[in-house]
Each structure stands twice: as C-alpha cells, then as structure tokens.
N, C-alpha and C positions, 0 to 999 in steps of 0.2 A: 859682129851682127850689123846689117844696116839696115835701114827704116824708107820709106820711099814712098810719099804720101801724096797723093790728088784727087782731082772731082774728075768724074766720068760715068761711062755705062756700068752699069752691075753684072759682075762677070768675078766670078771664084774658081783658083785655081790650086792646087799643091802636090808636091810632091815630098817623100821622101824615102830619103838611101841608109840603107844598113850596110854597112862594109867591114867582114871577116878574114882575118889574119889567121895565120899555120902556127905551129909550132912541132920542131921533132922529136922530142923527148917522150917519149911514147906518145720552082715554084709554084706549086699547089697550097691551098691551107691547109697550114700547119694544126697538126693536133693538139687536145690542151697540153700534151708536155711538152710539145717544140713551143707552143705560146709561151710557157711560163717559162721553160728556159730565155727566152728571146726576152722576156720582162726583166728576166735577173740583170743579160747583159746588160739589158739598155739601162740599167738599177747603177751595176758595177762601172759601166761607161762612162755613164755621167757625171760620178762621184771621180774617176781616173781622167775624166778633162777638165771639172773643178780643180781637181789637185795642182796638175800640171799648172794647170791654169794661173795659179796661184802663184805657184816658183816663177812662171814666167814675169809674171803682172809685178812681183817683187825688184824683178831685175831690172823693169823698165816699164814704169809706175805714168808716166805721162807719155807714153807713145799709142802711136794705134799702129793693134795690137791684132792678129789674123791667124790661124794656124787651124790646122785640124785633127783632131782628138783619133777619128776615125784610121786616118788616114797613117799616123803614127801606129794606131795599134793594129790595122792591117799585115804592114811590113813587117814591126818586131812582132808580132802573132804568128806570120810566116818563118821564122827564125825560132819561135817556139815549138813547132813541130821537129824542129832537128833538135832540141836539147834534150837533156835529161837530168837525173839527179839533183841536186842543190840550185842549179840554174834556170832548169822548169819552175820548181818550184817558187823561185824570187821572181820571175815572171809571170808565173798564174796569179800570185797573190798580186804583184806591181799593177799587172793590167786588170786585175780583178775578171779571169779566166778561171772552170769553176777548176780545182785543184789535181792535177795527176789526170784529166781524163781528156788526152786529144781526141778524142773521136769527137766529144759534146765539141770543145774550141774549135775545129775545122768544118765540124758542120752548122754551128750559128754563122762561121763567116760564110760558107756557100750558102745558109738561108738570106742573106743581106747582100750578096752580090750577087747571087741570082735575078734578084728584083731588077738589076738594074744592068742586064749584060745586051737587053734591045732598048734602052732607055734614049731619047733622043736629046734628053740635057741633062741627063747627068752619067760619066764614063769613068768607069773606074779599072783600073790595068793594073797587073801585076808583073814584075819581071825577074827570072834569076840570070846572073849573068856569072859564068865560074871558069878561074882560070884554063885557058888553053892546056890538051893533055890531061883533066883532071875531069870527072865525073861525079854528079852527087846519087845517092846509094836510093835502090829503085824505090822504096818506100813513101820515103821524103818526096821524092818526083812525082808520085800517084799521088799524093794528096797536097803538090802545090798543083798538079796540074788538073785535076777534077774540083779540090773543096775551092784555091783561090782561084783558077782558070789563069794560072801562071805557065809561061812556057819557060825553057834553060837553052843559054846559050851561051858557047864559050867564047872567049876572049884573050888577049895575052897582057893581064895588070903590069908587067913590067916595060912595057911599051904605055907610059902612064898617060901620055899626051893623049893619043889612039885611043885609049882603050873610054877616057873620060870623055873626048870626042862623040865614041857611038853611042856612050851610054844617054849623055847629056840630048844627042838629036833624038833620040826613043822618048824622053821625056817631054820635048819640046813638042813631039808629035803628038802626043796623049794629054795634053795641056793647052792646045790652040796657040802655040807657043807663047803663053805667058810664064810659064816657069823654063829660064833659064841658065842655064854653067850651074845647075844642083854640085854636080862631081868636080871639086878643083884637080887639076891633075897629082898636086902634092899628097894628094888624101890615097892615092892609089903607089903601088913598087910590087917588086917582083914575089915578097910575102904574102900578097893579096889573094886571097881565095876564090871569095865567094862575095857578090857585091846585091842584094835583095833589092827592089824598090816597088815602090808605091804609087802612082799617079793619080789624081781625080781630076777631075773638071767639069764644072758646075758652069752653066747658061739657062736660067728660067727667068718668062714673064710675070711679071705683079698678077695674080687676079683680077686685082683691082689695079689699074695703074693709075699712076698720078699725074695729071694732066701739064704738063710742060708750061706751058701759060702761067699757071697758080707756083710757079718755083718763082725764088726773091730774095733775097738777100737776108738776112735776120743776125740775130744775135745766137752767139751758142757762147754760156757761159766756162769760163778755165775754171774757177771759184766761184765765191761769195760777190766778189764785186768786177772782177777782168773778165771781158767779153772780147771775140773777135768775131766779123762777118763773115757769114758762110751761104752760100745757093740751099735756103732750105725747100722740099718739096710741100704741097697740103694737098688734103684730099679728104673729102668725107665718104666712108663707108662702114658695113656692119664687117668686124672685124671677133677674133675671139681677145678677150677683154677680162681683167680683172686688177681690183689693187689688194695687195698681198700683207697683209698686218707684219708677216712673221719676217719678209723682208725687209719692209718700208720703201716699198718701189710697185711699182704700176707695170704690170707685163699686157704685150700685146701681140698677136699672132697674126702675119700676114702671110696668105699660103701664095706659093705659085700655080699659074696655071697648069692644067693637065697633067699633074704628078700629084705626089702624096708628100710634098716638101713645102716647107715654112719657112719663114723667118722668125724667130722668135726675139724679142726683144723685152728686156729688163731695166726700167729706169728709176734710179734710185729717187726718191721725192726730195732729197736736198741737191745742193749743185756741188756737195761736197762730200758724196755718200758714195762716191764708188769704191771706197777703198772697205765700209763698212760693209758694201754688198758682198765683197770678194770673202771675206769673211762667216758673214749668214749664209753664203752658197756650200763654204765647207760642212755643214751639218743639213742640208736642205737636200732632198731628192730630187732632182731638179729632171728626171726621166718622167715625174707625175704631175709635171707643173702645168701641162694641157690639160688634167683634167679638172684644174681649177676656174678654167677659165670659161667664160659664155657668150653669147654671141649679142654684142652691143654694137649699137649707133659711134662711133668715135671720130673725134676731130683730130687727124694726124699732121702733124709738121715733124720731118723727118730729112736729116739732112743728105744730101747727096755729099758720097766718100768712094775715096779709092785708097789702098795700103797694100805695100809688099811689107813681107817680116821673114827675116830668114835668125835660123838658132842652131847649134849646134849642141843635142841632145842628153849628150854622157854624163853631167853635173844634173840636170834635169830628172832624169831616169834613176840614175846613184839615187838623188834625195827621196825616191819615192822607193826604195828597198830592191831595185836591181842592179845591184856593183857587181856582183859574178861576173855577170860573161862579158867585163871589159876586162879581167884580171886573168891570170897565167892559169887560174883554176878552172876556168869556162869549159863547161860540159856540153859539146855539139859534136857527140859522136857519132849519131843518129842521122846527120846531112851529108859530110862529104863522103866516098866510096876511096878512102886511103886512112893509113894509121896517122896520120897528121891531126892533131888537135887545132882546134880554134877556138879564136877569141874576137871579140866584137871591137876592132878601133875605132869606127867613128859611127852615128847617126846625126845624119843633116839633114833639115826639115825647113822647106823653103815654101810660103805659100804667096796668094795676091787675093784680093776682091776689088770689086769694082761696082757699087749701087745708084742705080740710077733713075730714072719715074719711069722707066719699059721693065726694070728687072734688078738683076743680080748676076754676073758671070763672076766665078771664083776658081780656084786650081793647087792643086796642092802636090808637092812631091816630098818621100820619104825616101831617104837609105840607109840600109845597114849594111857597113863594108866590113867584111871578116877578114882578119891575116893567120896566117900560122903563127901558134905560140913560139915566140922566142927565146931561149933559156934566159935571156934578161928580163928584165923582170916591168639707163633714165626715160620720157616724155615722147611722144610721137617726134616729132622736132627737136629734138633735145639731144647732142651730141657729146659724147662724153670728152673733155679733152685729154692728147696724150701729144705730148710737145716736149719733142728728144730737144733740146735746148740747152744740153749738160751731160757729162760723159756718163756712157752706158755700157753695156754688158748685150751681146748679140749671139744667137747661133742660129745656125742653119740643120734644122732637126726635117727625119722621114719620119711618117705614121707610128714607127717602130719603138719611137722616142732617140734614134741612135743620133747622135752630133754628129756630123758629118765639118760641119766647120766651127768656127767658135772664134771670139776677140772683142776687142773693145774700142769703142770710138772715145778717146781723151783729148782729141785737138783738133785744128783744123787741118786737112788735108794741104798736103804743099803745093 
C-alpha cells in the first residue's frame, strides 16, 4: 500500500478491479417500496463502509485515509450477479444485499446509477473485460448491461503487459486520469478470466465557497499537545449543523452546487477522539445522521487536503465474512458461458481526493480479477463554531444517504 498526501483543488477519484481466475475440474420517483428498499441499502451500506472502514483505519491508524464504500460494492455487486449458492450468500450478507434476490440487488444499483448516467460531475463507469475466445453467458450480460450500464470486452490476460495496459488507460479515462496503473501486470496470466471494474469520478463546487483570502496557515492538532501547520480555509455560512451526544463529535453538512451531494463531516470534540469515533460509528446508523442535523449560522475552519490510498482487498473482505469466492469452492457458474469454474484472486481498490475553497474532485477505481480454479489449492449574529483543527471522519454522501466516498484527515498532507 502507499500513501501520497498534498494541498490542492478538491477533486475525488477511484477505482476498483475484481480479477477472476478458471479452474478445470468441473429515473422516475420511485414508489414507497423502491423508497424503502433504497433506505435499507443506504441503512446496510453505511453500516458495510463503517465496517470496512474500520479494518482499514486499523491497518493504518495515522494516515489519511480515502476510499469508496460505493464504489467497492458496485464492482463486487457486479460479480454477485454471476454467483450462486454459498458465495451469493456470503456476499449478500458481506455487502448487506437483501438475501437470494438479484433482481432487488441489480435493480437498487440501476436506481443509483441512473441518477447519474447525464451527471456533469459526478461519472460513474462500469467495465467487463473477459478473456480473448471466451464469452460470459447471455444472462449475466443483460443485467450488467441494462441494471449496471456495463459493456464486455475481450482481451488476451496472458499477454499480461497489453492487456493491463488497455485496461489501466479505460480507467484513466473515466477518472480525469487521476487514478492510475490500478492493474499491475503481475496481477493478470493466461488463468485469467474475467477482470470487473468500477470507476467514479467526482468534481463539485462548494455552495458556499470559501474565499481564498480568508485561507492561512493554523494549527491542526496530531494529540493532546503536537501540532503542525496547515493552509486552513474559513468561512461563514448557514450550513446543516448539529453536535451529536451519542458520538461526542460535531457533524456538519456542506452540499455542493447543483447536485444532490455533500460533504459530510464528523469531528470528534477531543484532539484524541478519532479512534473512539470509529468505534461509536460501528453501532450508529450513520445513513440517518442528516436527519439530525439543521440549518445553523457556523464558523468553519476546514483545512485544505489532498490524499491517494490504494489497498488490496481480499484480507479486508475475508474479515467481514466473504472468504468463498477467493478459495477453490467459489461458486460463479452463472457469469462465464464455459464449464471452467472461477475464483476471485485479487480486488484492488485505488482512490484520490483533492479539497480545496472552489470544491472537491475525487476518483475512485475498483477490480475484481477472476482466474480459473486450479487443482492447487444560536443568535441573529451568532455563529456556531466547527474548527476541523484535529483528525476527523469525512464522507461524500447523495440525497439517498449512499457513501459514495469516505476517509479520514489524521495528518498533514505531504
């Protein structure tokens, strides 16, 4: 994993890849019940990027920290339409999809990617890419190509340099090329089946933005007593606003222009509270935490950050109750159109953001690379203050409640 941290524009980006291996041994309004399905996920979602969130934030407690929740279960969501038996099921339950019923799973993601297929800053892409000579089975194809608006294209994975080459510029192109080399060539061989992936890429203005003049240098506290200087932004506007007993942290919602996207931010009230936040979040519904909030006066000082974070997935995923379909038992009969079984070897998950007093640009890429199984094995005047001054908890949430991005500011940017 590496880390790659700076001040700049606000600009989010990610990606990520699923990559399957062989083996030969045998937008209209939704009605109230797409509403309340649409509340479960964004219920189940929140709680599955908490989690994640958490394993992460374990591994690497003082970094900052970017990734997206969304963007992850896109991809392997798209890889759950091809499973079945025991491997469905550890992924309905993993990504908190509701149980055995793809038809509900494929059509909440065509209700969330629909929103956003004319979106002018925020793009979200889907791609299968499957080896050369090989076909996935028409089913599968109908519903990545209608629910995620995925196309299929083949490839020759044993040409590993090539084939990571065209995948890697498809990404870079659906990311304003801030995500790139997602696919190392080593990751790809002529076992390689079937390679999924995910793109997004986020560019929105402040609402409100914060006036470049009023940025200056401050303190953002590491602890109790060590501080380093950072370019912080201020600004005063009516913002949505609340402090949270049940956390002990101060949230505040800054929306962007001309969409239905936020920034949501959670700061813990001590300079030594984020590790207690990560914690309160695991039992907290954090898909309901807007409707806690109201529309207050606030004095913001927020600092200007940039961060890449890349992870590679499968420990991640294992801890949260999908070890199947990395092992010789993975059940994805249902995707490719041959007797060849697969198994998931790797998912890589590379993101960036960039915030700045105009905005936010972010990007994210997912993959899941499959091979064939192997036989081995207040006051008119009165401004409430909210002074990020100390590491915090951030996400980038739609109207929907869905996380779209998610991480943590723990230091100064490099």
């Amino acid at each position: 994993m590496y880390i790659h941290i700076c001040v700049h524009n606000i600009s989010i980006a990610f990606t990520i890849a699923l990559i399957l291996s062989a083996h030969t041994t045998a937008a209209n309004m939704p009605h109230r019940g797409q509403l309340s399905a649409q509340q479960e996920f964004a219920r189940k979602s929140a709680q599955f990027a908490v989690n994640l969130f958490n394993f992460i934030y374990h591994k690497e407690p003082q970094s900052n920290i970017i990734y997206s929740p969304f963007s992850i279960q896109t991809c392997v969501g798209m890889a759950r339409m091809g499973a079945t038996g025991e491997t469905a099921a550890e992924l309905d339950r993993g990504l908190g999809f509701p149980l055995n019923d793809e038809a509900a799973i494929a059509n909440t993601f065509h209700n969330i990617l629909a929103d956003y297929v004319n979106s002018p800053i925020l793009k979200i892409a889907n791609k299968i890419y499957i080896m050369d000579t090989y076909k996935v089975q028409q089913e599968f194809n109908e519903i990545a190509t209608t629910k995620f608006f995925s196309s299929a294209e083949n490839i020759y994975f044993a040409n590993s340099e090539g084939a990571a080459n065209t995948i890697n510029k498809w990404v870079e192109s659906k990311t304003n090329n801030l995500i790139k080399d997602l696919i190392p060539p080593a990751a790809l061989d002529g076992e390689t089946r079937i390679v999924l992936v995910n793109a997004i890429h986020f560019k929105g203005e402040w609402k409100h933005q914060f006036p470049k003049e009023a940025t200056r240098d401050d303190n953002f506290y590491l602890n109790e007593v060590d501080s380093v200087r950072v370019p912080m932004m201020n600004l005063k506007a009516t913002f949505g606003f609340a402090y949270l007993h049940d956390l002990d942290a101060s949230v505040l919602e800054m929306p962007y222009k001309d969409s239905d996207l936020s920034m949501l931010v959670i700061l813990p009230s001590s300079r030594t509270g984020l590790a207690t936040l990560h914690e309160k979040l695991k039992s907290f519904d954090l898909s309901e935490i807007t409707q806690r909030l109201t529309p207050t006066k606030v004095m913001v000082k927020f600092p200007k950050f940039k961060a890449e974070f890349e992870i590679e997935l499968k420990e991640a995923l294992e801890n949260l109750g999908m070890k199947r379909m990395f092992s010789r038992d993975a059940e994805f009969g249902k995707m490719l159109d041959s007797d060849e079984r697969l198994q998931v070897s790797k998912v890589i998950h590379k993101a960036f953001i960039e915030v700045n007093e105009e905005g936010t640009e972010a990007a994210a890429a997912t993959a899941v690379i499959m091979n064939r199984i192997t036989s081995l094995g207040g006051g008119e005047d009165y401004y409430r203050p909210f002074i990020a001054d100390r590491p915090f908890f951030y996400a980038v949430i739609n109207s929907k409640q869905n996380l779209l991005f998610a991480g943590q500011v723990a230091k100064k940017s490099a």
